[in-house]
C-alpha positions in Angstrom: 22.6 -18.1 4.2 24.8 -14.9 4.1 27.5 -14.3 6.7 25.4 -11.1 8.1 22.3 -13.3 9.1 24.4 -15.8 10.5 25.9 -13.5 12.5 22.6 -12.1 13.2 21.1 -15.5 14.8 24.0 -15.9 16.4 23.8 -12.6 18.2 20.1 -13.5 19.4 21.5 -14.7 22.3 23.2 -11.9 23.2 23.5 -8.4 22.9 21.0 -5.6 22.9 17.8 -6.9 20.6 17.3 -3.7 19.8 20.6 -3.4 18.0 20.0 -5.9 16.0 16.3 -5.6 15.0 17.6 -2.2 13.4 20.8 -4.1 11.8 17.8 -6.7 10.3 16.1 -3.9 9.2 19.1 -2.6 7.6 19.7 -5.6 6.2 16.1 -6.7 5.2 16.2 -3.0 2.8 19.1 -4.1 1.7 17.8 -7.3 0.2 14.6 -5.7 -0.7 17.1 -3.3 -3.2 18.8 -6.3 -4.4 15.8 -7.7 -5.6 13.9 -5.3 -7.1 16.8 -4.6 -8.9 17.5 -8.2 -10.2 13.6 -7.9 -11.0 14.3 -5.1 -13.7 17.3 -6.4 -15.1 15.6 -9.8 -15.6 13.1 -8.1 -17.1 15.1 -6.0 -19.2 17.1 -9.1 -20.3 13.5 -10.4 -21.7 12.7 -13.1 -19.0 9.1 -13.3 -18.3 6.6 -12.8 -15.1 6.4 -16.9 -15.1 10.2 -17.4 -14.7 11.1 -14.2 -12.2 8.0 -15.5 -10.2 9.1 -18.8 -10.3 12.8 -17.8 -8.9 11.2 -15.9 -6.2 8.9 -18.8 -5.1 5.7 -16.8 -5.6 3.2 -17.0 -8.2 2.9 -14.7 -11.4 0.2 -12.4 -9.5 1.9 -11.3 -6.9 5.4 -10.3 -8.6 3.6 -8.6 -11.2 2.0 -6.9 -8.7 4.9 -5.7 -7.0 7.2 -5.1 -9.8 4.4 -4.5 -12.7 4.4 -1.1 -12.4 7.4 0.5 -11.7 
């Protein structure tokens, strides 16, 4: 678990939710990026549906689905 969602559990308690919802959301983008990016280059490197799905904990389907077509 990064040090940004730590800190973001840890601030549940406190603070304005608000805040932090947008932070998460800021964060959740962020993560969305990362993978979609790590997606491509796995693809590009020659990996195929069955392993990236498998990394991801999903099933071929639904990465391929996702990622398939961009």
């Amino acid at each position: 678990m990064s040090d940004q969602i730590r800190t973001a559990i840890a601030a549940a308690d406190g603070g304005d939710p608000l805040r932090e919802l947008r932070r998460l959301r800021a964060l959740h983008a962020d993560l969305a990026r990362a993978e979609a990016e790590q997606v491509r280059r796995a693809r590009a490197l020659g990996f195929s549906w069955v392993a990236i799905a498998d990394a991801l904990g999903v099933s071929r389907q639904a990465v391929h689905k996702k990622y398939g077509r961009r």
